[in-house]
matplotlib code that plots the C-alpha trace (Angstrom):
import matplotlib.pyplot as plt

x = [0.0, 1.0, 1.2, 0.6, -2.4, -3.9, -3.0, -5.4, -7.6, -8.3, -7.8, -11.0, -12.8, -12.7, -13.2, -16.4, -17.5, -17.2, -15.7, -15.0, -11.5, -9.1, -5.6, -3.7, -0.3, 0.7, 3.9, 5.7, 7.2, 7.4, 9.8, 8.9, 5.8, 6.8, 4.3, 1.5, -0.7, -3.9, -7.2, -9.6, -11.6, -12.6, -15.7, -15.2, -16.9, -13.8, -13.6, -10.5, -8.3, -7.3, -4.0, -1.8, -1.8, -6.1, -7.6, -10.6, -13.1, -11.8, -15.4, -15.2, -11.3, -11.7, -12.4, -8.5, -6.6, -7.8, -9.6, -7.9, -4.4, -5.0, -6.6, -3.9, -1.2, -3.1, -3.5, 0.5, 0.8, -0.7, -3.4, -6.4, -6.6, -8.5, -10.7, -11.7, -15.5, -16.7, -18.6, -15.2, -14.3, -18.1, -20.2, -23.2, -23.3, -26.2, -28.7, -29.5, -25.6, -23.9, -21.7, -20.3, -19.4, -15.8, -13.3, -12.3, -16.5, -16.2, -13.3, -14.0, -17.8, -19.1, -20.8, -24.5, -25.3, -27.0, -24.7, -26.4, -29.5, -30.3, -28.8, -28.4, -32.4, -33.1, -33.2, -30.9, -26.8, -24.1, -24.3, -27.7, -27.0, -24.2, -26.3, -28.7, -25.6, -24.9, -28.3, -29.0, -30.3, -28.6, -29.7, -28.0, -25.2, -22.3, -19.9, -22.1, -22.7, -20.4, -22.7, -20.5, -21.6, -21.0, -22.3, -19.4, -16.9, -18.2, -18.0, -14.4, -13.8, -14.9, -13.1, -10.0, -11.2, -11.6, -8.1, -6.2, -7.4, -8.1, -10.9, -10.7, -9.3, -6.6, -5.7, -4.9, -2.9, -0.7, -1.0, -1.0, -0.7, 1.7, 4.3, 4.2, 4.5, 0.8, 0.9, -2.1, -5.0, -7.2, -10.6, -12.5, -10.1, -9.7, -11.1, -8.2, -7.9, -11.2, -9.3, -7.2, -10.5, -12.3, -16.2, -18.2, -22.3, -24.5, -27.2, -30.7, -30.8, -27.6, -24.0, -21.7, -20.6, -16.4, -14.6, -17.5, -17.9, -20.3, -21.7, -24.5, -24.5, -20.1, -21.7, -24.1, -21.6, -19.5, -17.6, -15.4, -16.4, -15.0, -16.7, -16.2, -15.0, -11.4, -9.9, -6.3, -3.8, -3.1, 0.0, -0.3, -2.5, 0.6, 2.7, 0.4, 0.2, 3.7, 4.5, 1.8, 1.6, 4.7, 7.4, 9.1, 10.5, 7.7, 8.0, 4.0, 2.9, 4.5, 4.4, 2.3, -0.5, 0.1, -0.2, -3.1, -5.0, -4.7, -5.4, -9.2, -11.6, -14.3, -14.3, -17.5, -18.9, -18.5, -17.3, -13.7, -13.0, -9.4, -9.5, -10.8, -9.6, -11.7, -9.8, -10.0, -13.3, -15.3, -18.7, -17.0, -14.0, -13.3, -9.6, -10.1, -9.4, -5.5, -5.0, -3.2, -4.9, -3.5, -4.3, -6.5, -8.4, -10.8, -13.3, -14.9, -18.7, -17.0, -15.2, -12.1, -10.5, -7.0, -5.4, -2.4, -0.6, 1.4, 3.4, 4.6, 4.4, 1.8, -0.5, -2.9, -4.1, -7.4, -8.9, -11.9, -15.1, -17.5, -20.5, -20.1, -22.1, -24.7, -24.7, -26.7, -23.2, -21.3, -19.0, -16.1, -17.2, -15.8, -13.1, -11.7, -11.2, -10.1, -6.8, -6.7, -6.1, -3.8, -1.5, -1.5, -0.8, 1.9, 5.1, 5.3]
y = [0.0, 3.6, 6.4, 3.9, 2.4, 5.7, 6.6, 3.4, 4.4, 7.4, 5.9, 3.6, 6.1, 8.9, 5.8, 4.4, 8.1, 8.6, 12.0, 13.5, 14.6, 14.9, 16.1, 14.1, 15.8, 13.9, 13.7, 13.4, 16.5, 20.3, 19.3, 17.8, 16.4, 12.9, 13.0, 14.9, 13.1, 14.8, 12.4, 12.7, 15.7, 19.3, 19.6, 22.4, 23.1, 23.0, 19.6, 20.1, 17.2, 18.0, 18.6, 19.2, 22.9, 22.7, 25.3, 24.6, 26.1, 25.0, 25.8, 25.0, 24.5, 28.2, 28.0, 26.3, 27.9, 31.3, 32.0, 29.7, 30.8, 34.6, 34.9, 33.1, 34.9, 38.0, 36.2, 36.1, 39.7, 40.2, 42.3, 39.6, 36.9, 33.9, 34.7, 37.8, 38.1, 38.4, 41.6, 43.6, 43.5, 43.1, 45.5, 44.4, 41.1, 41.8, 39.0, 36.9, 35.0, 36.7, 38.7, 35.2, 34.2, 34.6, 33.7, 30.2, 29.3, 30.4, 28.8, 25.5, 25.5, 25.8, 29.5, 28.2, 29.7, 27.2, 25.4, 27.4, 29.9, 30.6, 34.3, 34.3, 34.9, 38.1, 40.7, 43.8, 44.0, 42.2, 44.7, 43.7, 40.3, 40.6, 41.9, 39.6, 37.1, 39.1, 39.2, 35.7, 34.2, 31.7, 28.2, 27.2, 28.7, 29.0, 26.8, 23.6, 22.3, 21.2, 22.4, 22.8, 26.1, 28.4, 31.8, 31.2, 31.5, 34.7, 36.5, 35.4, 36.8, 39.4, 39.9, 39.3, 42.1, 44.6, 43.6, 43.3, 46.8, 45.5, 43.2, 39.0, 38.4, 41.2, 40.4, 36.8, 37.3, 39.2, 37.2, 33.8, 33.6, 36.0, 34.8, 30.7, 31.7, 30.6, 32.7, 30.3, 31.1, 33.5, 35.0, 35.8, 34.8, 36.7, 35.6, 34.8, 31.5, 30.0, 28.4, 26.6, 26.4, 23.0, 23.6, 23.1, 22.5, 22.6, 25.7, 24.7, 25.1, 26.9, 25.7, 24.9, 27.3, 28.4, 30.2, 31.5, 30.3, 27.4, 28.9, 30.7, 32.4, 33.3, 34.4, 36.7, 38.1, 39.1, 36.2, 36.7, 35.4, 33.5, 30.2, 29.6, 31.4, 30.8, 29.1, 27.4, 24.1, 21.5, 22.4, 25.3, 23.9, 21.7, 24.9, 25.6, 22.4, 22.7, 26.1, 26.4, 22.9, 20.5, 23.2, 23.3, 26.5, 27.9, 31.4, 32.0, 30.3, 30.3, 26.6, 27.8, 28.6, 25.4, 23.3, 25.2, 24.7, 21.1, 20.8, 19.1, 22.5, 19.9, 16.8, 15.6, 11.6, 12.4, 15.9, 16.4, 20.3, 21.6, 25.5, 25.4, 21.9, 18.1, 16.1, 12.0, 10.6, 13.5, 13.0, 14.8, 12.6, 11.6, 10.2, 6.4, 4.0, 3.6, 7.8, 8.4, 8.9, 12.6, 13.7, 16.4, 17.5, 19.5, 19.4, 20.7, 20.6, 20.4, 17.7, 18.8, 17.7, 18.1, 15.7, 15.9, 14.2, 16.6, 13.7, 11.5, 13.9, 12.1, 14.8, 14.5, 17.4, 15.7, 18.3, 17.3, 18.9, 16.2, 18.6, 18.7, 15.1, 17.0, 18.2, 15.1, 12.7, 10.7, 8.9, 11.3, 10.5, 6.6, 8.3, 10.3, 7.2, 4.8, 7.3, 8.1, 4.3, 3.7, 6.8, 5.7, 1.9, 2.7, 4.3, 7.3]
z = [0.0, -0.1, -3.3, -6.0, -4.1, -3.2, -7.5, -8.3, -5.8, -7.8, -11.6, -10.7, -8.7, -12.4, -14.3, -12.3, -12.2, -8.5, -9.8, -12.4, -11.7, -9.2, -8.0, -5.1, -3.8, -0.2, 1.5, 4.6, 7.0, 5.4, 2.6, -1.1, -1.5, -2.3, -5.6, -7.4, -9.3, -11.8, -13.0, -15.2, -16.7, -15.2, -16.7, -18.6, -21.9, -23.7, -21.9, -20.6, -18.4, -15.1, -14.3, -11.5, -11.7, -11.7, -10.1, -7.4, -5.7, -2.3, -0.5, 3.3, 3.1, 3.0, 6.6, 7.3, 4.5, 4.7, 7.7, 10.6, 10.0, 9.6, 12.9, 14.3, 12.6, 14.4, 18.0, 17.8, 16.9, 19.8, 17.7, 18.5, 21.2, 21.5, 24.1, 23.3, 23.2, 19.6, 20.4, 20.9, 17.1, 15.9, 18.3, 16.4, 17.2, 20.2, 21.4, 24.1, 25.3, 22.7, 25.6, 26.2, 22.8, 22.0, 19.4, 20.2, 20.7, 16.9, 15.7, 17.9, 16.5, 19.6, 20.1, 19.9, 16.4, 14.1, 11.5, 8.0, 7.0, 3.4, 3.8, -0.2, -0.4, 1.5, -0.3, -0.4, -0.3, 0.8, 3.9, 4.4, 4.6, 7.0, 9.2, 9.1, 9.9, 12.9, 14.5, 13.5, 17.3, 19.1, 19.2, 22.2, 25.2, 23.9, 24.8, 25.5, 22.0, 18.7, 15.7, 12.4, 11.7, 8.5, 10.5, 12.8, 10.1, 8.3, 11.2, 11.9, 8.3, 9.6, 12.6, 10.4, 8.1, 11.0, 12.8, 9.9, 8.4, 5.3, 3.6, 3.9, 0.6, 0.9, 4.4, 4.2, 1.4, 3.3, 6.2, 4.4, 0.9, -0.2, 2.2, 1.2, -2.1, -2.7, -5.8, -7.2, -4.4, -3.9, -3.8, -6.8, -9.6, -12.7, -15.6, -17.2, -14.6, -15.9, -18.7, -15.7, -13.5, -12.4, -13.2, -10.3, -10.0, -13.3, -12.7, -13.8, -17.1, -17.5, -17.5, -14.9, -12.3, -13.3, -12.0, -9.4, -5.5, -5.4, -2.3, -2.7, 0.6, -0.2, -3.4, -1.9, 0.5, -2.8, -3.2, -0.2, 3.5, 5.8, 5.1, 1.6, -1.8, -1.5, -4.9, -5.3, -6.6, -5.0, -4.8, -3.3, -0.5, 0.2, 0.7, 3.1, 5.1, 5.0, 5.8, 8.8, 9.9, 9.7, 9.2, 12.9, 12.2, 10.2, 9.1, 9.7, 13.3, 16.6, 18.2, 20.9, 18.7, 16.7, 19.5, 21.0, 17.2, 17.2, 20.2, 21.2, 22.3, 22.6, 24.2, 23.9, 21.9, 18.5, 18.8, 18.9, 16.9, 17.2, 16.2, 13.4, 12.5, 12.6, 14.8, 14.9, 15.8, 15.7, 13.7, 10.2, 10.7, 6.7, 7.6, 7.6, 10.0, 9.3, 9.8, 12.7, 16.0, 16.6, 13.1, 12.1, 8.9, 7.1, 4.0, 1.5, -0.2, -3.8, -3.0, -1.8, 1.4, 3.4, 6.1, 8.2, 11.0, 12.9, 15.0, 11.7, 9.2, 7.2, 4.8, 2.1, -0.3, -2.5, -4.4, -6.6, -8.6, -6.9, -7.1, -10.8, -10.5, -8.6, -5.1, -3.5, -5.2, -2.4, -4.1, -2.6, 0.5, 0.6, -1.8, 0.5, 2.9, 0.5, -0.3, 3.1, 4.1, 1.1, 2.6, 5.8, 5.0, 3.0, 2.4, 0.5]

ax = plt.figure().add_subplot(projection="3d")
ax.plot(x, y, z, "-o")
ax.set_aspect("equal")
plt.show()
């Protein structure tokens, strides 16, 4: 077992139709990946292959790429910290237990807000639907329950926007991006990258989505929120694994703040949230059985997903258009697993 296990893996699954194409990069510690790998078609109408430099809509990774590590770079300036109650940097976050929300309820998923509302169908403006993401009740004390929650995540891009001085997409590429050398990801991508772009979820009638968030609520935000709307490579998704994650002298993230990430916020059955990250045997776990124990992971709605072990070194970047096959597909989800268990059973 191992890379050219997890390669079949992948060969069958574009093959069967599991997915329409895919990218795999996966290695072991901060330096070369050990192999990069494209599958199958993007789905384009020029009906373009997939290739290693493929560009995807990353959806929820957005959450761990963009969102997770610019906070933290800001918690170690010293500029936010993770306890600060969320109504310091977003005054208009008012309601019943709202005073006792703070960062780390939002980044752990635990603040009480519900997991999604259809924000993308009230009228008005971006604005106006911000707010409505700020006043948007409780359903429970923070603190006391895991809900995966979208809400939580926009207003952490927003938190990043206020702190940093500067919008979501502009600050975490100065915080992030810019200095992995992730010259490949970022929010709305010019047109010029649709050529390069993996087409995501046929409209009704219309064509695919390219080269525009999948998400209708990022969408209605303007394409850039904390939740979704963030597009990039494989490769450069490894950079950032790397560069944040496995890296012991990292130029982004002190080890304190590492540690403290990947840490478990939630110990609860079936809920185990790092900041930010899924850890093992929470109820999202996609990992497979053979990933390590003291790994940690995130996905995304597309089809795109991210693993890492920060005690063997053992990563995973899959990044696939699964949506493309319709929104209710699971064939990624045993996907995921199947390359997950190949990685970990093998050696790279």
């Amino acid at each position: 077992m191992g890379w050219l296990d997890a390669a079949d893996v992948l060969e069958r699954a574009v093959a069967d139709g599991a997915v329409p194409g895919a990218v795999l990069v996966a290695g072991v510690g901060a330096g070369e990946p050990r192999g990069i790998r494209a599958y199958g078609g993007t789905g384009r109408p020029d009906g373009g292959r997939t290739v290693t430099d493929t560009v995807f809509d990353l959806a929820s990774l957005t959450k761990v790429v963009a969102t997770l590590p610019s906070v933290l770079r800001l918690v170690d300036e010293g500029v936010l910290a993770l306890d600060d109650s969320v109504r310091k940097h977003l005054p208009g976050f008012e309601g019943a237990g709202k005073y006792e929300v703070t960062i780390r309820h939002l980044l752990a998923h635990s603040a009480g807000l519900p997991d999604h509302r259809e924000f993308y169908l009230l009228p008005g403006s971006p604005a106006d639907r911000l707010a409505a993401v700020l006043a948007e009740p409780l359903v429970d004390p923070p603190g006391t329950v895991v809900r995966y929650s979208d809400l939580g995540f926009i207003l952490l891009g927003e938190i990043v926007a206020g702190a940093a001085g500067a919008t979501l997409d502009r600050a975490a590429a100065e915080l992030v991006f810019q200095p992995l050398g992730m010259a490949s990801t970022r929010f709305l991508p010019p047109e010029d990258w649709r050529s390069r772009t993996a087409a995501t979820e046929a409209l009704p009638g219309g064509p695919a989505k390219l080269g525009v968030v999948h998400d209708e609520n990022a969408e209605s935000l303007g394409g850039v929120a904390g939740h979704a709307g963030l597009f990039s490579t494989a490769a450069d998704v490894s950079r950032y694994l790397r560069g944040c994650w496995l890296d012991e002298e990292g130029p982004l993230l002190s080890r304190a703040v590492r540690a403290e990430a990947l840490r478990c916020q939630t110990e609860q059955p079936r809920d185990r949230r790092g900041l930010g990250w899924t850890l093992r045997g929470d109820r999202w776990d996609h990992m497979s059985v053979e990933w390590p124990r003291t790994g940690a992971g995130h996905t995304g709605f597309t089809g795109t997903s991210v693993a890492l072990d920060p005690v063997s070194g053992l990563w995973a970047v899959l990044l696939t258009n699964a949506v493309h096959l319709g929104r209710e597909h699971r064939g990624i989800i045993p996907l995921r697993r199947q390359v997950h268990d190949a990685l970990a059973l093998g050696t790279l």
